[in-house]
N, C-alpha and C positions, 0 to 999 in steps of 0.2 A: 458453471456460472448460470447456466440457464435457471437451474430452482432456485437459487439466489434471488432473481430476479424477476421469476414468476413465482415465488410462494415466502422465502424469509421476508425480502422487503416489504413486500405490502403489508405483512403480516409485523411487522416492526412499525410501521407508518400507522395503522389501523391502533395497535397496542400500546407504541409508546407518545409519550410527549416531552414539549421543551427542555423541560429539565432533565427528562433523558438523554435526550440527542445532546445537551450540553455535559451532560455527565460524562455520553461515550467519546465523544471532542478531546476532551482532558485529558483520557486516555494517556501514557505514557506507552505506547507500542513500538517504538521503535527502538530496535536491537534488539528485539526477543529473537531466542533462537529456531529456526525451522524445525519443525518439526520430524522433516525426511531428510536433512543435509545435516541439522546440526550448526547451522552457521547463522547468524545475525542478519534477517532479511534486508532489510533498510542498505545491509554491504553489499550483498549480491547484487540488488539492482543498481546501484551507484555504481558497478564497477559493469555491470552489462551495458548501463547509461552509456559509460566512458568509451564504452568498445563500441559502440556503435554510433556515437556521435565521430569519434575518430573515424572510424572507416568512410563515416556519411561525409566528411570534411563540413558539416555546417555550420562549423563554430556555434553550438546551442551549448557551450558547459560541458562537454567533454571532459575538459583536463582540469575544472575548477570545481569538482566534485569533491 
C-alpha cells in the first residue's frame, strides 16, 4: 500500500481528470474474481464483515450483508 500512496496516486491525480475518475466510478468491479483465491472479492469481505461484526456484537450489518 505504501507505493500506492506515495507514487500511483499522485501520479493518477497529476495525470488523470474528471472524466477519468468518473469513467473509473463506473467501473463494474465487483465480483471479479481474486486473483490468489479464485473467489469473488466483494464475497470474501462481506463474509469477513459478517464474522466480525458478529463476534464484535455491534449490531453494524453483520447479518444484513
Amino acid at each position: 500500500m505504501d507505493v500506492e500512496e506515495a507514487i500511483l496516486f499522485p501520479t493518477a491525480v497529476r495525470h488523470l481528470n474528471g472524466d477519468d475518475f468518473r469513467a473509473i466510478a463506473l467501473l463494474d468491479v465487483y465480483g471479479q474474481p481474486d486473483p490468489l483465491l479464485q473467489t469473488p472479492v466483494d464475497e470474501r469481505f462481506a463474509q469477513l464483515h459478517r464474522v466480525i461484526a458478529n463476534e464484535a456484537g455491534c449490531g453494524c450489518g453483520g447479518d444484513d450483508l
